[in-house]
C-alpha positions in Angstrom: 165.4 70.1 161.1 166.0 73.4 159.0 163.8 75.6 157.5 162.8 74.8 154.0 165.2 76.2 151.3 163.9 79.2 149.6 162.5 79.1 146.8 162.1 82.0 143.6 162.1 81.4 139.6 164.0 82.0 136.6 161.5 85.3 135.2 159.1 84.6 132.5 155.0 83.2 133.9 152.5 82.4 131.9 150.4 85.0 130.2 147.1 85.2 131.2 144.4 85.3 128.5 143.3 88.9 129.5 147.0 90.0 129.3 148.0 88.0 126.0 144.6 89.8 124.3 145.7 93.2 125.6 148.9 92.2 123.8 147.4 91.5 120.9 145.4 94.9 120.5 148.4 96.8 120.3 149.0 98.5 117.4 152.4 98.9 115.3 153.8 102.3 115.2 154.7 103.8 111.5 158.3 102.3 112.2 157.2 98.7 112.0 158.2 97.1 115.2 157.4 99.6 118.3 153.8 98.9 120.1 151.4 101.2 120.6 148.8 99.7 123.4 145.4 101.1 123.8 144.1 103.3 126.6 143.0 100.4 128.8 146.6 98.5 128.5 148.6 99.9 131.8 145.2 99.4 134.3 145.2 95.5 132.4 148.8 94.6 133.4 149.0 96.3 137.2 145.7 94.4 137.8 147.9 90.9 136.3 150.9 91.4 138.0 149.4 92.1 141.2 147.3 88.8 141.3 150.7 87.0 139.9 152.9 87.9 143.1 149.9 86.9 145.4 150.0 83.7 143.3 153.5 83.0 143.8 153.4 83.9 147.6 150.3 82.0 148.3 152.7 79.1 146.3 155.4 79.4 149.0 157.6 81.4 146.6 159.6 83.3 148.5 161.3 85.7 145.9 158.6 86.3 143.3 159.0 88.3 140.2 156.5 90.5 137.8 156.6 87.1 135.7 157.9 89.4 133.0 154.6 90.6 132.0 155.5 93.8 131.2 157.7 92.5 127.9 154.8 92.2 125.4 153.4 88.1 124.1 150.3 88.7 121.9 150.6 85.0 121.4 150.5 82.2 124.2 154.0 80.2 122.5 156.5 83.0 122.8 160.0 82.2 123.7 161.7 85.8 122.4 159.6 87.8 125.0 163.0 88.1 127.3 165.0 89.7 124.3 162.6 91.5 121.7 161.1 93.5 125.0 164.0 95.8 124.5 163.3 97.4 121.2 160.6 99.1 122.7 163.2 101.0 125.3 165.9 101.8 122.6 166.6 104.4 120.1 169.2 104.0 117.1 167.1 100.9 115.6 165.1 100.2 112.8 163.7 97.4 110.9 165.8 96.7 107.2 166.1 93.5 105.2 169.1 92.7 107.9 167.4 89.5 110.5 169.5 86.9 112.5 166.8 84.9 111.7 167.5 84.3 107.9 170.7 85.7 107.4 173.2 83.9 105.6 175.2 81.4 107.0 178.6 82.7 108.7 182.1 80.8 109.0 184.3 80.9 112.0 188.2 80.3 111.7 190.7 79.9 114.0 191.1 83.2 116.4 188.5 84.6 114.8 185.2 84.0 116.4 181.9 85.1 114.5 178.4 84.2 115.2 176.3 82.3 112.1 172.9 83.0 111.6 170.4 81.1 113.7 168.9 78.5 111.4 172.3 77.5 111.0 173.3 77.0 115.0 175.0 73.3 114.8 172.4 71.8 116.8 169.7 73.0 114.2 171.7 71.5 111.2 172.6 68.4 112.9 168.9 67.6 113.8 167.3 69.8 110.6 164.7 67.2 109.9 163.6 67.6 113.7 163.8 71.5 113.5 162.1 71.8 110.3 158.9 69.8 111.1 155.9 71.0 112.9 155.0 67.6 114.2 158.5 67.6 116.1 157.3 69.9 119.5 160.3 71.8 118.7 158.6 75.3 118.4 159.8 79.2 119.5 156.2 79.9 118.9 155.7 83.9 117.7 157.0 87.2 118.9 154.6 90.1 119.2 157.0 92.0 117.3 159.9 91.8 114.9 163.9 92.1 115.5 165.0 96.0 114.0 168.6 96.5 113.5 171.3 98.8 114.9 171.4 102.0 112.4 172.2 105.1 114.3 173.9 105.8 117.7 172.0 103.6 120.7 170.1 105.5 123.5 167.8 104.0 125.7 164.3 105.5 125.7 162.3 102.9 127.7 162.3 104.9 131.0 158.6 105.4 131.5 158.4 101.6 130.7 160.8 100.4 133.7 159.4 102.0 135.9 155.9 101.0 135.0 157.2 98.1 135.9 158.8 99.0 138.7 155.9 100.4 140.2 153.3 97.3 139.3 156.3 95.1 141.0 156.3 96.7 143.7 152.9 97.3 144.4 152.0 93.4 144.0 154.9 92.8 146.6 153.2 95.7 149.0 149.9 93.7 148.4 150.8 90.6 149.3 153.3 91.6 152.0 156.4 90.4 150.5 159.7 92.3 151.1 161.4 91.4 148.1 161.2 91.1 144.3 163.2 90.6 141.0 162.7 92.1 137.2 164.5 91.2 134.4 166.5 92.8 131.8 168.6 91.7 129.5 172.4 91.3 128.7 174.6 93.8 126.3 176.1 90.2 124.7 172.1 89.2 124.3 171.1 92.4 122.6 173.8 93.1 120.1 172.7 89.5 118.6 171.0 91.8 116.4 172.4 93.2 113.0 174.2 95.9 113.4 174.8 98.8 110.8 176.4 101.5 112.2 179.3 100.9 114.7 182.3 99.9 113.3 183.2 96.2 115.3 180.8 93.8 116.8 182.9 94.8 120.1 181.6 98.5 119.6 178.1 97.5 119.1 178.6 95.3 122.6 179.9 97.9 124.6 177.4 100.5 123.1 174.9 97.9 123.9 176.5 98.2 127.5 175.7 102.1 128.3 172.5 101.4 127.0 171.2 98.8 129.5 173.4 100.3 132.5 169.9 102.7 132.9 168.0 100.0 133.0 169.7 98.0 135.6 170.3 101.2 137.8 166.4 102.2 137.5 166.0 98.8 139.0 168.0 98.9 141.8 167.6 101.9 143.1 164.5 101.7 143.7 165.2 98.6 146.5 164.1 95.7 143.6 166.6 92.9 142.1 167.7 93.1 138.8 168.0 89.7 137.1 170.2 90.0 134.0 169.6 87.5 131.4 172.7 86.7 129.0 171.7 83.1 127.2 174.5 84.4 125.2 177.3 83.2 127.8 176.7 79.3 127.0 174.3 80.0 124.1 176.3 81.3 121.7 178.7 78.1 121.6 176.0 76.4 119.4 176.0 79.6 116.9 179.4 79.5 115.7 180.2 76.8 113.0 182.3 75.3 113.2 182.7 74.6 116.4 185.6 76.6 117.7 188.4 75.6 120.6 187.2 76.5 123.9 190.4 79.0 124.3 188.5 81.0 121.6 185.2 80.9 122.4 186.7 81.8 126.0 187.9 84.5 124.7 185.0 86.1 122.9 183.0 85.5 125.7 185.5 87.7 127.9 184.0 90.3 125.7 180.6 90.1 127.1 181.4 89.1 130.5 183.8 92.8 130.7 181.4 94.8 128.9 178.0 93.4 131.2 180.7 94.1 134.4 181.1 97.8 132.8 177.4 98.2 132.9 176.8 96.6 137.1 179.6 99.2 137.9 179.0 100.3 141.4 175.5 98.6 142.1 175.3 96.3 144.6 176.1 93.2 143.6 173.5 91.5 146.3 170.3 93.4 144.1 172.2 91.9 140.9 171.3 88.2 140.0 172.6 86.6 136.6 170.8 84.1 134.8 172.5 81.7 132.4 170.9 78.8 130.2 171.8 77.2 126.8 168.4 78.2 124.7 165.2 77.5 125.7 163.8 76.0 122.9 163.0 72.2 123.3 165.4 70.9 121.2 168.1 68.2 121.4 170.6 70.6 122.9 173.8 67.8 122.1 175.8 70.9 121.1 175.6 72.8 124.2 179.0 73.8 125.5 179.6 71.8 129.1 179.0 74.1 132.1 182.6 73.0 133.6 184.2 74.9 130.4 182.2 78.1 131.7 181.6 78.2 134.7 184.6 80.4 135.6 183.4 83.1 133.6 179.9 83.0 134.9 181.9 83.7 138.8 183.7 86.9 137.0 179.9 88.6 136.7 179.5 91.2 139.4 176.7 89.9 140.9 175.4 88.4 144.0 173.4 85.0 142.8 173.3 82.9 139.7 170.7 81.3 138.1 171.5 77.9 135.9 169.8 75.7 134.4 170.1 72.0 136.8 167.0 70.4 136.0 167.1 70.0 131.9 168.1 66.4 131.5 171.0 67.8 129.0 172.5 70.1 132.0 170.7 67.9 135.6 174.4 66.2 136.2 176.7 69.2 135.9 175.6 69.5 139.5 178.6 67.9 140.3 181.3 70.7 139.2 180.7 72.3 142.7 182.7 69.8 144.3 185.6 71.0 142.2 184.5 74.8 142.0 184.7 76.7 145.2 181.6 79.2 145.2 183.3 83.0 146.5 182.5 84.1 150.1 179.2 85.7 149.9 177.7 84.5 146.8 174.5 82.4 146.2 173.4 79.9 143.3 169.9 79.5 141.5 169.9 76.1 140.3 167.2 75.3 138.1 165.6 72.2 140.1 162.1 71.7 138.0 162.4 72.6 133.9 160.7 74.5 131.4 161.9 72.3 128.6 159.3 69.1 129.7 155.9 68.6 130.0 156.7 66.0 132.9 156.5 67.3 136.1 158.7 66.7 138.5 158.2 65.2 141.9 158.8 67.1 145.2 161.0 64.1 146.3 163.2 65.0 143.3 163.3 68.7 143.3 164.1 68.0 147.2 167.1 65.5 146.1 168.5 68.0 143.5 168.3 70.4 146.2 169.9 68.8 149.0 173.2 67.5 146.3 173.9 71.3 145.7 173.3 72.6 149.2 175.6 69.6 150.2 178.2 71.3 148.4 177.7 74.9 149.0 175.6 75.1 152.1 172.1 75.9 152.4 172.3 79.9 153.1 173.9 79.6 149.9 170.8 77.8 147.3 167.8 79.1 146.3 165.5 76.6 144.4 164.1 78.1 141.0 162.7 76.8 137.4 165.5 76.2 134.8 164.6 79.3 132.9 160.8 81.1 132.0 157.8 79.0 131.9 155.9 81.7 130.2 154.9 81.2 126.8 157.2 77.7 126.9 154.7 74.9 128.5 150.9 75.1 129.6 150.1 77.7 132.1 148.2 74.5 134.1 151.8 72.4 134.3 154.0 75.4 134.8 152.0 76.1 138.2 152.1 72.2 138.7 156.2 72.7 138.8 155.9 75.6 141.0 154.0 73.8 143.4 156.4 71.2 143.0 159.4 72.9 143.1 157.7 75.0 147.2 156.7 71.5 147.9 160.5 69.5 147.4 161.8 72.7 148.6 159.8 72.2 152.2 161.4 68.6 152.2 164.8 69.2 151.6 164.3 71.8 154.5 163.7 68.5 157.1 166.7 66.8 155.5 169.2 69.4 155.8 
């Protein structure tokens, strides 16, 4: 019998109700998007994140994380929490008329590869009666603030914030006598989704985007934490370009990302870097996702040490089977997702444990770490997303005696 496999998940918790109202009683600065908590805000969230490691490790989690609680929800259905969080650590941005979110529809060609605006993502059109009624379930729910846009030269400012963070992290992990933690942060591909005004090429705006985030990331390792990078916009951004272009092109303005995120991981170790990849959260029909085969490769260029996938949404749970074919590099550990943020079903140990024990088949066991699909924060029910975390400790304890 081995020991169980370990077990860790894919960032974003649920808010508490204490937390989300702290949140809430914020106040927007004169620039219209950057938050302004109250006195009483900082004492509030080291006081959360504290009891939220001792949650996870009294769970059986055995790499916890801050649950992303220091990236602002004021509401309880937030799935931009992961992204907006980083207009509060940037300078060079502003709110104009410019937003993603009802911008004007954008047409790729042949060899030249441009993203569309998001209500026009293929999957959104194809299924627009679905998207566009509130009796669906297919909600993003409300960000506690709004998406600026690039106007001046980018810096990054939030260096007080990290290591807030840093320092609530890692005193919940002294508490509860835990060695090691993760925080998040997000992509340069992810970020310069946002309009952009002032560099002269999308590609500038990346690679600014790149410098940028490199201060978050080192803040985060050095001081002994991992950083998880989130970058959706690896297999996400297949959906926002209409048409739908060859995979050689898409390939190829996802090198772009994959070289300027490498630029930014320069010289940290690559076992305190874990990448996390997923095709959206939001629960829709997902039938244009790009097929994790077509990618895969340039998820393995990342410099980093793990990666974290989404394996238990029913649109992704098979793709399981593209480690037979791909040979994981010497040294290098996977993060399936094994129980999913995108249903309110939750899964049973004996299944988390079978999903476990296919990819540790193929890789070895030293090599998986069990872990949600992507955040459960702000996504399902705070009651079922501790349901799947218990689930996903208890199927992780079984595939352990079948290994």
């Amino acid at each position: 019998m081995g020991e169980p496999i370990r077990t860790s998940q894919a960032g974003s918790l649920p808010r508490t109700e204490a937390l989300i109202a702290a949140n809430r009683d914020s106040r927007l600065a004169d620039d219209g998007f950057t938050l302004v908590p109250d006195s009483g805000f900082d004492q509030v969230l080291s006081e959360q994140v504290r009891e939220l490691v001792q949650r996870q490790r009294n769970l059986g989690i055995t790499l916890p994380g801050d649950g992303e609680y220091g990236k602002a929800m004021s509401s309880p259905v937030d799935y931009g929490a992961w992204w907006v969080y980083i207009f509060q650590r940037v300078g060079g941005l502003a709110v104009t008329e410019s937003n993603i979110m009802s911008a004007e529809p954008v047409r790729s060609e042949p060899g030249h590869v441009r993203l569309t605006s998001f209500p026009d993502r293929r999957d959104w059109v194809k299924f627009r009666n679905a998207y566009t009624d509130p009796t669906s379930g297919i909600s993003v729910g409300k960000n506690a603030t709004v998406m600026p846009t690039t106007v001046g030269p980018l810096s990054y400012t939030g260096h007080d914030l990290i290591a807030r963070d840093v320092a609530n992290l890692r005193a919940g992990l002294d508490a509860a006598g835990v060695e090691q933690g993760f925080l998040t942060a997000l992509s340069p591909g992810s970020a310069a989704r946002i309009a952009n005004e002032h560099y002269a090429t999308d590609e500038e705006h990346i690679w600014a985007w790149a410098d940028v985030l490199r201060e978050e990331y080192k803040a985060i390792v050095d001081a002994g934490l991992i950083v998880q990078i989130d970058d959706p916009s690896i297999a996400e951004n297949w959906d926002q370009i209409n048409p739908e272009p060859s995979v050689a092109d898409y390939l190829a303005f996802t090198q772009v990302r994959v070289d300027a995120l490498n630029h930014a991981l320069r010289g940290l170790p690559q076992d305190q870097v874990r990448f996390h990849l997923c095709w959206g959260s939001w629960h829709g029909p997902h039938t244009t996702d790009i097929e994790f085969r077509r990618i895969v490769d340039l998820m393995l260029q990342i410099d980093a040490g793990s990666y974290s996938f989404e394996a238990g949404n029913v649109r992704h749970a098979h793709e399981w089977s593209i480690w037979k074919d791909v040979k994981l590099p010497e040294g290098k550990i996977i993060v399936p997702g094994v129980v999913s943020h995108s249903t309110n079903v939750v899964e049973h140990p004996e299944l988390v444990a079978e999903r476990l024990i296919n990819f540790a088949s193929l890789v070895g066991p030293e090599n998986v770490i069990g872990a949600t699909d992507c955040g459960l924060g702000g996504r399902i029910h705070p009651d079922i997303a501790w349901a799947k975390l218990e689930s996903l400790t208890a199927g992780a304890a079984i595939a352990g005696t079948r290994l």
